[in-house]
C-alpha positions as CSV (number, residue, x, y, z in Angstrom):
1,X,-55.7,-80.6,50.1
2,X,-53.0,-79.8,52.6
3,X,-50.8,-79.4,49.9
4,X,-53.0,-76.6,47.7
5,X,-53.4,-74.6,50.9
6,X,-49.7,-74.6,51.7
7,X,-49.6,-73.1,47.8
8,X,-52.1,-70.7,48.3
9,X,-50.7,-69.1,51.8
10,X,-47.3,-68.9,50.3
11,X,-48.8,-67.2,47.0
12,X,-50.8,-64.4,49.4
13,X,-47.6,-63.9,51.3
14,X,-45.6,-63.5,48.3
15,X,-48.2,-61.0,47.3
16,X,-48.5,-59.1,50.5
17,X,-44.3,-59.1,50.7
18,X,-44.2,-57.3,47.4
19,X,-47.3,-55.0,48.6
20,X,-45.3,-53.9,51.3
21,X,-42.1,-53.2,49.3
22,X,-44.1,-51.0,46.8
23,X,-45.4,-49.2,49.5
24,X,-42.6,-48.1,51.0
25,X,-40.3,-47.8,47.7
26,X,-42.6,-46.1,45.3
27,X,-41.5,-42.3,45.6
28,X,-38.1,-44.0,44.2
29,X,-39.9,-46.1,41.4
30,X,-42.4,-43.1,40.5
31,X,-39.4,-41.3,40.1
32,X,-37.4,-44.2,37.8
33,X,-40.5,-44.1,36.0
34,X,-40.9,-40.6,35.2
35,X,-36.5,-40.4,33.9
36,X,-37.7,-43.4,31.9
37,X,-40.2,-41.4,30.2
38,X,-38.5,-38.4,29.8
39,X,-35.5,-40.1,28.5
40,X,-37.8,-41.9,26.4
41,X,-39.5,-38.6,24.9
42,X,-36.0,-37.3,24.8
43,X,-34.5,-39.8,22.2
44,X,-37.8,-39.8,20.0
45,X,-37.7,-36.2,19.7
46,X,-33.9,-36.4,18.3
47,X,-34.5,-39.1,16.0
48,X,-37.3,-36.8,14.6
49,X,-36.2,-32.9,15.0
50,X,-32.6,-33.4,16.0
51,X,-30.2,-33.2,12.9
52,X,-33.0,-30.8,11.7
53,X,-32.6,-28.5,14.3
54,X,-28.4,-28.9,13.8
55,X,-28.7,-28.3,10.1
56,X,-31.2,-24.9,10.9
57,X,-28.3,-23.6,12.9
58,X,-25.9,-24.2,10.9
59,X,-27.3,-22.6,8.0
60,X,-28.4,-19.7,9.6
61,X,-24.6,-19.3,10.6
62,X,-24.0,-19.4,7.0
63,X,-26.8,-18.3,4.7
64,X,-26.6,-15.1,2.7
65,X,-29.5,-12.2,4.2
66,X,-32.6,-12.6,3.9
67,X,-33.5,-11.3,0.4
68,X,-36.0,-8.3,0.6
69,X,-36.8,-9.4,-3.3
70,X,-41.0,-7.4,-4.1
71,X,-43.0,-10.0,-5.4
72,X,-43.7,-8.8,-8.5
73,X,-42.4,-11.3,-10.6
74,X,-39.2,-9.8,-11.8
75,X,-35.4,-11.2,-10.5
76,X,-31.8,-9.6,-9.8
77,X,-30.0,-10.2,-12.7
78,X,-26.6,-12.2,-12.1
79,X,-24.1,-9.5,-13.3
80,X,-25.5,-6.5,-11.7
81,X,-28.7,-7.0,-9.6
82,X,-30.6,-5.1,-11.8
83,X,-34.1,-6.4,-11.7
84,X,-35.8,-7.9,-14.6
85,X,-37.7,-10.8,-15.8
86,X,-36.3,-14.0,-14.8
87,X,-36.1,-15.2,-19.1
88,X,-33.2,-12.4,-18.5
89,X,-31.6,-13.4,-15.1
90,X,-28.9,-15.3,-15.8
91,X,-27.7,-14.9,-19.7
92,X,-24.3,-15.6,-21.4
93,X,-22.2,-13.0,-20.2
94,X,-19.8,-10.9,-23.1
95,X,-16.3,-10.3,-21.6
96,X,-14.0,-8.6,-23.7
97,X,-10.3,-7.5,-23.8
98,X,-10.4,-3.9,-23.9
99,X,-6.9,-1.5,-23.9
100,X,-6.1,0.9,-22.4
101,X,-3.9,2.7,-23.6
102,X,-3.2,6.7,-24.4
103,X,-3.9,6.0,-28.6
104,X,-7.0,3.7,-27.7
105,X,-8.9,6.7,-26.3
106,X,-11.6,7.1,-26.3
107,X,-12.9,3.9,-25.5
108,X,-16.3,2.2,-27.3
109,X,-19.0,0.9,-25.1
110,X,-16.9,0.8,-21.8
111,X,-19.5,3.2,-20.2
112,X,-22.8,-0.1,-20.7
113,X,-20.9,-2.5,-19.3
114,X,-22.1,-4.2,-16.1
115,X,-18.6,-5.0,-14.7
116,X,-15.4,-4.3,-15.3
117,X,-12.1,-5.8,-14.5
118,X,-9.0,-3.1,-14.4
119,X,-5.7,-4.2,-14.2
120,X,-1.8,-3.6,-15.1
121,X,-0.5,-5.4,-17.6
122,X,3.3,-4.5,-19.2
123,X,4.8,-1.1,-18.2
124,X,2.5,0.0,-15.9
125,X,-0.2,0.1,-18.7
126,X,-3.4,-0.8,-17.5
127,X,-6.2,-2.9,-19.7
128,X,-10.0,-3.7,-18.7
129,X,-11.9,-6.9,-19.3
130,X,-15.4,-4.8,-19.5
131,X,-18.3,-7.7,-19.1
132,X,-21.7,-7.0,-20.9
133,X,-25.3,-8.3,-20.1
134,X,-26.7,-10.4,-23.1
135,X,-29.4,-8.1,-23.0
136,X,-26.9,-4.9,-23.5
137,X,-27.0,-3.4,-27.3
138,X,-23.4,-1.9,-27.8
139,X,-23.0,-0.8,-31.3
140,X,-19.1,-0.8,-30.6
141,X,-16.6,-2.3,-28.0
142,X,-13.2,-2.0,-28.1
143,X,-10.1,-1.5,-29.0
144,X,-9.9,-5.0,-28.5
145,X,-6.9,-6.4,-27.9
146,X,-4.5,-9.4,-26.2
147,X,-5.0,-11.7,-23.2
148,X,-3.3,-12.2,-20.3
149,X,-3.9,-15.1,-18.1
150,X,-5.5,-13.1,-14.7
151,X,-8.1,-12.0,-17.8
152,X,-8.8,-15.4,-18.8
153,X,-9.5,-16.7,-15.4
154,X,-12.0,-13.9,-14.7
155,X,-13.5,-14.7,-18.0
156,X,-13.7,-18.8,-17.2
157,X,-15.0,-17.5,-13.5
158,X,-18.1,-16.0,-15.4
159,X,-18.6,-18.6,-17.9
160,X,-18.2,-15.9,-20.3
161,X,-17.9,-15.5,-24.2
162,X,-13.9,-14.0,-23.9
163,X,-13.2,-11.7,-26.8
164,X,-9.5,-11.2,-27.3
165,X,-7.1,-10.5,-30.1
166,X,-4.1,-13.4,-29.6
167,X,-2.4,-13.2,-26.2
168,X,0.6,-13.2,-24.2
169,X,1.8,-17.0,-24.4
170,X,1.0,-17.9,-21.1
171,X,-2.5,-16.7,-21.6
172,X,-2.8,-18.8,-24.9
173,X,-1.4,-21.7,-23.1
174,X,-3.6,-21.1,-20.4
175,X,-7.1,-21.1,-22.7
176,X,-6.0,-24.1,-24.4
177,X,-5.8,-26.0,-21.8
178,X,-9.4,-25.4,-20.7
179,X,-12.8,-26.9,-21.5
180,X,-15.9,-25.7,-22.5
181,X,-14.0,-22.5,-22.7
182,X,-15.8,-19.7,-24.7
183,X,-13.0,-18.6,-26.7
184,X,-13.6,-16.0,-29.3
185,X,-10.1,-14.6,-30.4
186,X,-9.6,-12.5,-33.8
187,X,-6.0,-13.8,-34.7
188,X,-7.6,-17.0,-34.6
189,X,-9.7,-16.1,-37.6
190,X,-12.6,-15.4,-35.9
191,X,-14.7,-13.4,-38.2
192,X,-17.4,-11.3,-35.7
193,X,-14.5,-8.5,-35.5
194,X,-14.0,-5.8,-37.8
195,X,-10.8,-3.6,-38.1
196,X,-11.3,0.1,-38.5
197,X,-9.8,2.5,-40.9
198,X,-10.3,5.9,-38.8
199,X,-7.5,3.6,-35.9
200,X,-4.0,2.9,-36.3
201,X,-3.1,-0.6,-35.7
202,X,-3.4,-2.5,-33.2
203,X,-5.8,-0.2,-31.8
204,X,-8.2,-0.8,-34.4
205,X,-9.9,-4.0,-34.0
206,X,-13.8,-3.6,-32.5
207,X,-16.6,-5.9,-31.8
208,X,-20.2,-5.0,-31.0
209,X,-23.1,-6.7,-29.3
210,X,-25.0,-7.8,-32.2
211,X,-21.9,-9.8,-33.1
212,X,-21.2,-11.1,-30.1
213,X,-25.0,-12.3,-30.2
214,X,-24.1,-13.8,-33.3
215,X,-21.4,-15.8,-32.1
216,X,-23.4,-17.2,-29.2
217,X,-26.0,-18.6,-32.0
218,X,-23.6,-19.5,-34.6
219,X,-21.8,-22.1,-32.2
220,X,-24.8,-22.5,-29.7
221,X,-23.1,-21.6,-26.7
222,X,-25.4,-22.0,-23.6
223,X,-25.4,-20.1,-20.4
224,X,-23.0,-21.4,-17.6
225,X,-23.3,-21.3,-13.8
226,X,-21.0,-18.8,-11.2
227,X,-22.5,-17.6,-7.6
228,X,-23.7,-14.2,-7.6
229,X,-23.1,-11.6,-5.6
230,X,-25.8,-10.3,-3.3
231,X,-27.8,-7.2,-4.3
232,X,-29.9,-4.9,-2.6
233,X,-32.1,-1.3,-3.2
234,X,-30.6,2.2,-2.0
235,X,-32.1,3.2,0.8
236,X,-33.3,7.3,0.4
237,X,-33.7,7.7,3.8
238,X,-29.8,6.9,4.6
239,X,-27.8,9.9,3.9
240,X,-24.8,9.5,1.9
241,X,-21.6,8.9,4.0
242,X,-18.7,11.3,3.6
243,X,-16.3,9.5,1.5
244,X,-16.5,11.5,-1.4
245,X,-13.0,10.9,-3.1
246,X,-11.4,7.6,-4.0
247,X,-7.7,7.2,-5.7
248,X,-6.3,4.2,-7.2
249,X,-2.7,5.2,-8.2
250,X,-1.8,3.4,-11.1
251,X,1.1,5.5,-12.8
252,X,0.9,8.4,-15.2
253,X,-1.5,8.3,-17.8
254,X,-3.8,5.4,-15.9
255,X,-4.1,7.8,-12.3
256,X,-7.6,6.7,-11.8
257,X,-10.0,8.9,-10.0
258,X,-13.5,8.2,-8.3
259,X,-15.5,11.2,-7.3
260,X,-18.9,10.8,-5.4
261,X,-22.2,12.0,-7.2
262,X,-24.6,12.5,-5.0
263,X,-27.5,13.3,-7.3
264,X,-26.8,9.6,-8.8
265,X,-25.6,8.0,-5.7
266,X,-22.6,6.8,-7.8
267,X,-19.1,7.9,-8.4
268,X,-17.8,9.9,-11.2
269,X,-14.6,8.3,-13.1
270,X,-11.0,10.5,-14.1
271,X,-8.3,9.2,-16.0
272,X,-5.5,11.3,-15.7
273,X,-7.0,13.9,-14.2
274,X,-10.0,14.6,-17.0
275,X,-13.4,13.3,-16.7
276,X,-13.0,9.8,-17.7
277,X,-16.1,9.2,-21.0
278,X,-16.8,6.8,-23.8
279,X,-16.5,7.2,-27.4
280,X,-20.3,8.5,-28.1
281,X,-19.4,11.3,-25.0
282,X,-21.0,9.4,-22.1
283,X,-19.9,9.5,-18.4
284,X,-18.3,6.7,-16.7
285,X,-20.1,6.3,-13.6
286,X,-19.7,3.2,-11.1
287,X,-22.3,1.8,-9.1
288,X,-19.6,0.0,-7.1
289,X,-16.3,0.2,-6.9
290,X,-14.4,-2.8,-5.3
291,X,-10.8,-2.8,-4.7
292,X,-8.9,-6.1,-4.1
293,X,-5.0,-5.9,-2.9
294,X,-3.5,-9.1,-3.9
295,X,0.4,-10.4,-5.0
296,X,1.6,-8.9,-8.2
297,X,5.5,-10.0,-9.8
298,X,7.1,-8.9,-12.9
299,X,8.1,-12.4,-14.8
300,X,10.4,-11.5,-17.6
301,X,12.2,-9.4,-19.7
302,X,8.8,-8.3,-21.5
303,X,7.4,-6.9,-18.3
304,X,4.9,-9.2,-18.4
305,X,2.8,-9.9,-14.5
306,X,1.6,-12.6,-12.9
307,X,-0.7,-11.2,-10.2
308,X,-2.7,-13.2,-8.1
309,X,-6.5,-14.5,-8.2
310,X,-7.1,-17.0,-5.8
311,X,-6.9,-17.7,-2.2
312,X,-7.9,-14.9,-0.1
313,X,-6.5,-11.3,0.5
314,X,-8.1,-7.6,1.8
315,X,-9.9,-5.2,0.0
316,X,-12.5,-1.8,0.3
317,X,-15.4,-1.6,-0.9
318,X,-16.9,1.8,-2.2
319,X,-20.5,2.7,-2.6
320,X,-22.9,5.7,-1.5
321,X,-20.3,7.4,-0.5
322,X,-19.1,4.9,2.4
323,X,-16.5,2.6,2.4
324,X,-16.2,-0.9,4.2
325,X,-13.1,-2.9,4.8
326,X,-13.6,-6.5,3.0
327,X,-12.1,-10.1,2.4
328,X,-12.0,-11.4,-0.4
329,X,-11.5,-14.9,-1.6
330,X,-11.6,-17.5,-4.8
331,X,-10.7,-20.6,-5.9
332,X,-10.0,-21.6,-9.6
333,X,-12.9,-21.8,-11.7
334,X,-15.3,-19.9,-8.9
335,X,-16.1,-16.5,-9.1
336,X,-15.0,-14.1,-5.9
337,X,-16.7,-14.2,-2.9
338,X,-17.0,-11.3,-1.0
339,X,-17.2,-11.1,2.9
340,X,-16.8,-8.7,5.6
341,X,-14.2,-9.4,7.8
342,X,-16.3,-11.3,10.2
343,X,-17.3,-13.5,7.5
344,X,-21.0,-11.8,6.6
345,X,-21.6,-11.4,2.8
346,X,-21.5,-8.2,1.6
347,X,-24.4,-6.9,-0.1
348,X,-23.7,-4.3,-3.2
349,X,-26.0,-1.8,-4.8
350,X,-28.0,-2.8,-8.1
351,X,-26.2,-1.7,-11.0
352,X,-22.5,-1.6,-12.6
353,X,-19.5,-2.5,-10.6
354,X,-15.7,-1.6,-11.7
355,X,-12.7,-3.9,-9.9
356,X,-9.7,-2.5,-9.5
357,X,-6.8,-4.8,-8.4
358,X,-4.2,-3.4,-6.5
359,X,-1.1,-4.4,-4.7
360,X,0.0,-3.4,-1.7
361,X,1.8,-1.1,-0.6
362,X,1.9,0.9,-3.8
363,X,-1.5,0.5,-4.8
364,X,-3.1,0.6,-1.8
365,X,-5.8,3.0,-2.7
366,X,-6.6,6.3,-1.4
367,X,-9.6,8.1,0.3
368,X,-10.6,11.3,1.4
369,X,-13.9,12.3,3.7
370,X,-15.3,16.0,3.4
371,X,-17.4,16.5,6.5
């Protein structure tokens, strides 16, 4: 009996000694209690939201704008922007090897394409890869003629058909060592080419878009992937800017010309100082133009280039009459990517878009503003 009360009194101080120490401690173990928690809540909500909420910001940093798409069931169409149904979006693209030379005007077709690609090649002559929408119904393109290997890795950039006749041997070396290349070349025998009597050779070879369907069926070529640019609507209530005169001075002959059209909200093409049109006496208008400065070399005794399409280098970019310093950059296989100097993407107007690659210092283009 002794024994069990002895127990019990020590139990009941025990008791009342941690009581007391509650009592006067507990503003410091409410506390503890309350960082527990909130540490508690703290680590629960970063296992759930956390990474989430890194990944958010991260692609907000990097996403393209917000499309403004209308929801009526049509889609920009890769090449262009122009909006149509999304069976049309994203079709095999048609790039073809079109000179430019004095005896090859005027040119056939030049004036539908969707983009084209103008360059020098030997002497200071300049030749356009001109890019056509599936969906485009050219009766005639050309003069066709040779590749050169800047051409071909537009062309493989695209996933494009790449009409040609033969090529410089770097540019044959170059296609032949690619896969799953869409290589379409008349000297090769390739039969959806005609030559015409009313040209002198070699500036008589033509294709057309009905053939160039035809090839796409005949060896069951599919559509390939490339990124698209970024495309959005004029805005009427912006008035145009005052950039009404753009020069790219390739030599001679090839001088090209961009005046702004402010009825059409594009710019008006010379070549050589004349209105520059197509063989059927259409204008040749851009949409865009898009000028990239980039390394250029002569190589040999030919004259032959290599100029420079990957990496990253500076450019302008011409539309409604205002003109925006850009950065332009690729890597092999990719299409260009397109930035403003602060990294944002640039958005282009819907419809056709001409390149013109320059090299500075000489080819740095000129622009004049009329206020």
């Amino acid at each position: 009996m002794i024994k069990r009360q002895e127990g019990s009194k020590n139990n009941k101080e025990i008791v009342l000694l941690v009581a007391t120490w509650v009592k006067r401690h507990w503003p410091y173990l409410a506390g503890g209690a309350f960082l527990i928690l909130a540490l508690s809540v703290g680590f629960l909500a970063y296992a759930l939201y956390g990474n989430d909420g890194d990944k958010s910001q991260t692609n907000t940093a990097m996403a393209a704008p917000t499309s403004t798409e209308p929801n009526d069931g049509l889609v920009a169409r890769w090449l262009d922007g122009i909006r149509v149904p999304e069976s049309e979006s994203r079709l095999l693209p048609r790039a073809v090897m079109i000179e430019n030379q004095v005896h090859a005007r005027p040119l056939a077709g030049i004036a539908e394409a969707s983009l084209v690609f103008e360059a020098s090649v030997e002497g200071g002559i300049t030749r356009l890869m001109a890019v056509f929408n599936a969906s485009t119904t050219a009766e005639e393109i050309g003069p066709v003629r040779s590749a050169r290997p800047y051409y071909v890795e537009w062309a493989q950039s695209l996933d494009a058909i790449y009409a040609h006749v033969g090529g410089s041997p770097e540019a044959l070396n170059r296609i032949g060592g690619l896969t799953n290349f869409r290589n379409l070349d008349e000297m090769a025998g390739e039969r959806y080419f005609w030559r015409s009597k009313y040209r002198a050779a070699p500036h008589n070879v033509f294709t057309s878009s009905e053939n160039l369907n035809k090839v796409e069926a005949d060896k069951e070529w599919e559509p390939g992937i490339f990124t698209p640019w970024i495309f959005t609507d004029e805005d009427k209530d912006i008035p145009p800017g005052n950039i009404k005169d753009v020069t790219i001075p390739f030599d001679g002959s090839y001088k090209v010309k961009w005046v702004y059209d402010q009825e059409s909200n594009s710019y008006e093409r010379y070549l050589a100082g004349s209105r520059d049109k197509d063989k059927k006496g259409t204008p040749i208008n851009a949409k865009n133009i898009l000028v990239l400065s980039t390394d250029q070399k002569v190589l040999d005794d030919k004259g032959r280039l290599y100029i420079r399409t990957t990496g990253e280098g500076k450019g302008w970019y011409f539309a409604g009459a205002e003109v925006k310093e850009i950065v332009w950059s690729r890597t092999a296989g990719d299409f260009y990517k397109i930035n403003t100097p602060d990294g944002r993407d640039v958005a282009f107007l819907r419809g056709n878009t001409w390149i013109e690659i320059a090299s500075l210092p000489k080819y740095e283009p000129k622009f004049k503003s009329e206020e």
